[in-house]
VMD Tcl script that draws the C-alpha trace (Angstrom):
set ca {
  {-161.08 -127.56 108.59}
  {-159.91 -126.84 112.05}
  {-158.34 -123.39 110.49}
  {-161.29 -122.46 109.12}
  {-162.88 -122.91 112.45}
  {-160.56 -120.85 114.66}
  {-160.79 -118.10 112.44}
  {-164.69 -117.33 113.56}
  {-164.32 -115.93 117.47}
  {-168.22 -117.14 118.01}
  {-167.98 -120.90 117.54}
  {-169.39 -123.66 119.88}
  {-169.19 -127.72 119.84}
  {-172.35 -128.81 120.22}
  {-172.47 -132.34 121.68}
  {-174.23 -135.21 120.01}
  {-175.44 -138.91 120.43}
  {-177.30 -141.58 118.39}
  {-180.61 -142.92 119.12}
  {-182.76 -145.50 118.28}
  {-186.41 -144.87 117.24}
  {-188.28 -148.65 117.49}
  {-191.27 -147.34 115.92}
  {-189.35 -146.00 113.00}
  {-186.63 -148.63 113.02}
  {-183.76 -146.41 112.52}
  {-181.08 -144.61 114.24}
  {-181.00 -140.35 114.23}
  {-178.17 -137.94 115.34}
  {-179.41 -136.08 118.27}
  {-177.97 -132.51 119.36}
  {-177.51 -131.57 123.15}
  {-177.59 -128.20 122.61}
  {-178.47 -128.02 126.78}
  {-175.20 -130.03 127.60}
  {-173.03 -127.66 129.43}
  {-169.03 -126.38 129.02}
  {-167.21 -123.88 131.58}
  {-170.79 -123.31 132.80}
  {-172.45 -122.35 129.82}
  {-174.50 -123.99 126.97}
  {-175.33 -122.93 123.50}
  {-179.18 -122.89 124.60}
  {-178.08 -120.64 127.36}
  {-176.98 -118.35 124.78}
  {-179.50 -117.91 122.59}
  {-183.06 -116.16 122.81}
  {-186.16 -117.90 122.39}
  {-187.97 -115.90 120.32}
  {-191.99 -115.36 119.89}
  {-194.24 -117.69 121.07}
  {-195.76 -118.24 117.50}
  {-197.01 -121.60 118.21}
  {-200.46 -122.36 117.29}
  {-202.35 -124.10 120.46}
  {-202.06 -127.67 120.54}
  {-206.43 -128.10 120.72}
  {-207.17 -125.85 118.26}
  {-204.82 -128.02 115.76}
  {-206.79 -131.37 117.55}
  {-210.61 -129.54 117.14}
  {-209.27 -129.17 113.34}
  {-208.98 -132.70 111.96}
  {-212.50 -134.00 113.80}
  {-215.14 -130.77 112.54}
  {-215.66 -132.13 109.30}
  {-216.87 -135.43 107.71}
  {-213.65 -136.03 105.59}
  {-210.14 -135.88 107.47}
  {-206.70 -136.15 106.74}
  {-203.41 -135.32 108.54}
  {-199.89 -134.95 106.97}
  {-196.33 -133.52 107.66}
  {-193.55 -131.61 106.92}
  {-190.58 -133.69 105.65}
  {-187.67 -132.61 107.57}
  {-189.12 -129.47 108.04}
  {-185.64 -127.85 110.36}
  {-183.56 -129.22 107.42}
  {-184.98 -127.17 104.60}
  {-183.53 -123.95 106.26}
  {-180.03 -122.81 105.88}
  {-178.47 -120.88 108.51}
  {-176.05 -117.85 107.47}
  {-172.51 -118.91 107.02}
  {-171.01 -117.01 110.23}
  {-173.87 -118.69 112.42}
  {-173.41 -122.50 111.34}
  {-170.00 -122.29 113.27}
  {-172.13 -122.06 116.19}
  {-173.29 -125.86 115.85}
  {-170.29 -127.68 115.28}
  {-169.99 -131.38 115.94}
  {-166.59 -133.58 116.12}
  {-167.01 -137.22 114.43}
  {-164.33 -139.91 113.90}
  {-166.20 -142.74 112.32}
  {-166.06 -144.89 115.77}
  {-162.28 -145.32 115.54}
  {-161.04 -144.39 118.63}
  {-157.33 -143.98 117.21}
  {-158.11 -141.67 114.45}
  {-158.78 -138.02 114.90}
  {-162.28 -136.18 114.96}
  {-163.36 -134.47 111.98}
  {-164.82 -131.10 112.16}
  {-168.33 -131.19 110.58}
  {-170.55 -127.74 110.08}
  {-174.28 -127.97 110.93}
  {-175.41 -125.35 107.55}
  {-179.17 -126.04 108.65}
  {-181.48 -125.32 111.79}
  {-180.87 -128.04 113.71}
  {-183.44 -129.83 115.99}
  {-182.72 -128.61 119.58}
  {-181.75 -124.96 119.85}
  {-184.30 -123.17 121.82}
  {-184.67 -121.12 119.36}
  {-185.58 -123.31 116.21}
  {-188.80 -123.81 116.07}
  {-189.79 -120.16 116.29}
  {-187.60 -119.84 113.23}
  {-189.89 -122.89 111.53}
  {-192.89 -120.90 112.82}
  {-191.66 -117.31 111.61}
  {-191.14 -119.01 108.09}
  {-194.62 -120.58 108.14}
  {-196.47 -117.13 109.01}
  {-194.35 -115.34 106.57}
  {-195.02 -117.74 103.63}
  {-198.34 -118.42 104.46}
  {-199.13 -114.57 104.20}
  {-197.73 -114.29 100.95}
  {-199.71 -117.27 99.44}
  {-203.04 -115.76 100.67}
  {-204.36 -114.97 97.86}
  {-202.97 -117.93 95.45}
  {-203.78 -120.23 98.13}
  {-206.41 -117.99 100.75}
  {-207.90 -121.62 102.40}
  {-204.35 -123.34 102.58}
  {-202.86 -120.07 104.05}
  {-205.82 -119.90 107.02}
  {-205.08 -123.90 107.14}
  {-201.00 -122.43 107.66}
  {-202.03 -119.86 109.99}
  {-204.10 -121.42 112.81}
  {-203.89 -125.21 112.22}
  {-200.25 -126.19 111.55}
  {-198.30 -127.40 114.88}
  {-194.95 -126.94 114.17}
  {-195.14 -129.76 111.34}
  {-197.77 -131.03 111.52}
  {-200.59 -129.57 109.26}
  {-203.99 -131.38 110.31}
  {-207.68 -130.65 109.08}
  {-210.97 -131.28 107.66}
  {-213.98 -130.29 105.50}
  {-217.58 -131.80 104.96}
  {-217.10 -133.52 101.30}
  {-214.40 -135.18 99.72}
  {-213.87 -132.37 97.07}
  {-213.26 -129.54 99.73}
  {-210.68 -131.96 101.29}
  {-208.97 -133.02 98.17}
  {-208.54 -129.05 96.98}
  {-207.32 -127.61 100.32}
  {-204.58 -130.72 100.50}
  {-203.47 -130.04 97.04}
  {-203.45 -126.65 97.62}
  {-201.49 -126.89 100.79}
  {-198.68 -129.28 98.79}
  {-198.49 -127.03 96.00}
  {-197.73 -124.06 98.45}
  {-195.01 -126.16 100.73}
  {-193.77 -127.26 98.06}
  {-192.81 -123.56 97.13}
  {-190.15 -123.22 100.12}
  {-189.26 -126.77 99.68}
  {-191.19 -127.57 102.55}
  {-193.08 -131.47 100.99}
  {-196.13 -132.58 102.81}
  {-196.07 -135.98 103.14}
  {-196.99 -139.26 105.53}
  {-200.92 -138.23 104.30}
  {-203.42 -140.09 106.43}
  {-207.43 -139.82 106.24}
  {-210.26 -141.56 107.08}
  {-211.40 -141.72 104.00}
  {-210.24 -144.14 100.96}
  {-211.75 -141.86 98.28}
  {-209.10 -139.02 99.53}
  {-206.26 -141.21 99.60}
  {-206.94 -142.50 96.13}
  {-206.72 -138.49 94.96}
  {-203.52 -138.04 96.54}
  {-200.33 -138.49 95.20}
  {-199.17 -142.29 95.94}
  {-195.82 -141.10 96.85}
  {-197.22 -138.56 99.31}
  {-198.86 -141.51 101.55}
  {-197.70 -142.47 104.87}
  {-196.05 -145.87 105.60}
  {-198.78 -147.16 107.63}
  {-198.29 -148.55 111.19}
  {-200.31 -152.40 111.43}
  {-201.79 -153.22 114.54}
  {-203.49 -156.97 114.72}
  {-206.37 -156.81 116.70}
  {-209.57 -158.79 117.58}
  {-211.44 -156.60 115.02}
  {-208.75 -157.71 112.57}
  {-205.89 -155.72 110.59}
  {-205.99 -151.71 111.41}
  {-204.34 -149.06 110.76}
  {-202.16 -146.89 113.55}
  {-200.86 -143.42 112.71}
  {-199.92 -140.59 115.15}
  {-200.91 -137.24 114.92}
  {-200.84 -134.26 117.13}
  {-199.67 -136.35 120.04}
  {-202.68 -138.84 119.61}
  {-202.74 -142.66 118.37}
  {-205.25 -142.57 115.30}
  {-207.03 -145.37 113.59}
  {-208.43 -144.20 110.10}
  {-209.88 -146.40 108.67}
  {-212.50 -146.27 111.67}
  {-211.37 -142.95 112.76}
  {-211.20 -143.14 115.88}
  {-208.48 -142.58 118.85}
  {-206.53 -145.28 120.56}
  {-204.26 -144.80 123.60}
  {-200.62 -146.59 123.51}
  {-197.05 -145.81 125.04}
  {-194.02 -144.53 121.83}
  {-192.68 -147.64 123.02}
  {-193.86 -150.56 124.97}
  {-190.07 -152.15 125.75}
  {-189.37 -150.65 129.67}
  {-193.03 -151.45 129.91}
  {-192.84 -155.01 129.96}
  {-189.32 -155.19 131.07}
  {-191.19 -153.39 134.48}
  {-194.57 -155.77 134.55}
  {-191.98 -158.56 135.09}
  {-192.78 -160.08 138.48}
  {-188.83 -160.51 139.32}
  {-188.41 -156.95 138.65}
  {-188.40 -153.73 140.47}
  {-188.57 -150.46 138.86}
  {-186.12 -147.76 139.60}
  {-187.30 -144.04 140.50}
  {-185.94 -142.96 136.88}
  {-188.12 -146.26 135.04}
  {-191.01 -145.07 137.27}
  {-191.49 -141.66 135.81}
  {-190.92 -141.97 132.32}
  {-193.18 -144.67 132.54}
  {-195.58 -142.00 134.03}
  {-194.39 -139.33 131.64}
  {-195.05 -141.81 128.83}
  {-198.41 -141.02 128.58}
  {-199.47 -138.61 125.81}
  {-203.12 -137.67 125.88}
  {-203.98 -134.01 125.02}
  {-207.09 -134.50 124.77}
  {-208.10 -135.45 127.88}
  {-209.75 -139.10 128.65}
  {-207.05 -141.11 130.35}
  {-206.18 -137.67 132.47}
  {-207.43 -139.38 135.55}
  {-205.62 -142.60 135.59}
  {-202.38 -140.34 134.72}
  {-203.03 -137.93 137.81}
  {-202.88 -141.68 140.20}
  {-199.78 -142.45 138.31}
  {-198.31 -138.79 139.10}
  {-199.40 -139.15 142.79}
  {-197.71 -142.39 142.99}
  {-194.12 -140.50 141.78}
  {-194.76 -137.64 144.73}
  {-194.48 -140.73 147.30}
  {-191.50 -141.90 145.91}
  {-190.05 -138.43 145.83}
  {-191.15 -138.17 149.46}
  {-189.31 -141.16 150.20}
  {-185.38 -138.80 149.34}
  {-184.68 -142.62 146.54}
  {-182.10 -141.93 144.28}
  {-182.95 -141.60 140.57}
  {-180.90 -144.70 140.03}
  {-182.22 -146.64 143.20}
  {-185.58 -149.01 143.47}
  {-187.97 -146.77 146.22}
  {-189.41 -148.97 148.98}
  {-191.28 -152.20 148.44}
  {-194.83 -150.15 149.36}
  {-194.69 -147.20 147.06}
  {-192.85 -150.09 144.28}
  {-196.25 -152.65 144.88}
  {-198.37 -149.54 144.38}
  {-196.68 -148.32 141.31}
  {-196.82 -152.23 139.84}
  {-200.28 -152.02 140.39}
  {-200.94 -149.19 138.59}
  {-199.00 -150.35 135.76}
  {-200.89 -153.41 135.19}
  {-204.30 -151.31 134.64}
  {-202.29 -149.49 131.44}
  {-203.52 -152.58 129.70}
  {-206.76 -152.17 129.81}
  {-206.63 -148.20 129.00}
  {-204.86 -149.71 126.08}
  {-208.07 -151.90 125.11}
  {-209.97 -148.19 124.98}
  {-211.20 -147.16 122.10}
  {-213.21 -143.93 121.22}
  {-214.93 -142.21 118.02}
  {-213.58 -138.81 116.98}
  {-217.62 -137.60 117.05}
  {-217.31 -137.61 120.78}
  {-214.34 -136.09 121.35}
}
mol new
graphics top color blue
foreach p $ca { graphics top sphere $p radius 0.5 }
foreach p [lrange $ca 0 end-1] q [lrange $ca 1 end] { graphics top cylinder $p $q radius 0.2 }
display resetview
């Protein structure tokens, strides 16, 4: 209740939106927790933390050093963890159901909430800490904790199917300890997906190709087929892609760079054609166009030409063994 509210003297609003995830096909509640009131923001008042992230390659170099590989997640990982009482009035969000005549509820965020600057060194701190106390139930799932899970993502890989199926069972079996369910499990092998628990598996991703039907997954930033393990390169979301291929239409400086900025690839191989796509964005800032304006018709027939090559990085295909 709004009494309950103004009785805590640290308490903050945190502004929120829906979005729509077309991959997923379903709509999320996204905190702000950047937007800005009277010159402040709740980010802006809270410390970072340790940097307690594992590196992003040495989670990669994990899932391709052995024969057998399999990837799998956290489910809902910032939503397992309750906050303290006096600190959930620090995320509180106003909702009225869409009816504009009726008057906003007061809801209370009790969990760590996606967005805070802080948050995912509180996931990270909880890993370490649970990890370290499993080491010697669990030793291999604990070193599997401790230098190969990014954020929720827990990815590796061992030489036979056995190894594999014991250090993902172990792994479960410690998660599932903290409440912390690994799940959306993807390998390249059938044997290991047969071993794991049905309701565990990922809802796969079907991509139609000239090869036939294959699986799609994402992990650690990177498009991955299993079943022939190996690494295909694609945008989240394809839509202002074709909307800006459309001969009638010209791209505004915004469109431009998330186009650009669209383009995951930690590993490395399409770096070069990304670097073109970057130079292309420092003409256009050169050129003083608005975010929300179309940059001249130059710079916009370079960047269209650019754009249509992303179709054949999209046609390139490569084998975890060389990577």
């Amino acid at each position: 209740t709004r009494e309950e509210a103004d009785t805590f003297p640290r308490r903050n609003y945190v502004y929120g939106f829906l979005t729509y995830n077309a991959n997923k096909k379903k709509v999320r509640w996204v905190n702000d927790t950047a937007a800005t009131f009277r010159g402040t923001s709740l980010n802006a008042m809270l410390l970072k933390g340790p940097d307690n992230l594992v590196p992003l390659q040495q989670s990669i170099c994990a899932i391709r050093e052995g024969k057998v590989a399999f990837q799998m997640d956290v489910k809902s990982m910032f939503n397992q963890m309750l906050l303290r009482h006096e600190d959930q009035f620090s995320q509180l969000c106003l909702w009225r159901d869409c009816e504009a005549g009726q008057a906003p509820r007061i809801y209370r965020q009790s969990r760590v909430i996606f967005g805070p600057t802080c948050s995912p060194s509180i996931a990270n701190t909880i890993r370490i800490k649970h990890a370290k106390m499993c080491a010697l139930d669990f030793p291999e799932a604990c070193d599997v904790a401790l230098n190969q899970m990014y954020v929720d993502d827990v990815a590796d890989s061992r030489d036979s199917l056995e190894e594999a199926v014991k250090a993902a069972n172990d792994l479960m079996k410690m998660f599932d300890m903290i409440s912390w369910p690994l799940v959306e499990v993807y390998s390249n092998s059938s044997e290991f997906l047969k071993a794991v628990p049905h309701e565990r598996l990922g809802k796969k991703m079907k991509e139609v190709g000239d090869d036939g039907e294959q699986f799609v997954t994402k992990v650690l930033g990177l498009f991955w087929k299993p079943t022939s393990d190996t690494y295909v390169f694609r945008l989240n979301d394809d839509t202002l892609l074709r909307k800006c291929l459309d001969d009638n239409y010209v791209a505004t400086k915004r469109e431009m760079l998330g186009l650009v900025m669209r383009i995951s690839d930690p590993i490395g191989p399409t770096l070069p054609y990304r670097i073109r796509g970057l130079i292309i964005m420092q003409r256009v800032w050169k050129t003083g166009t608005d975010w929300k304006k179309k940059p001249p018709t130059e710079v916009a027939d370079e960047f269209r030409r650019w754009l249509s090559e992303m179709e054949v990085l999209t046609r390139l295909e490569l084998m975890s063994i060389f990577l």
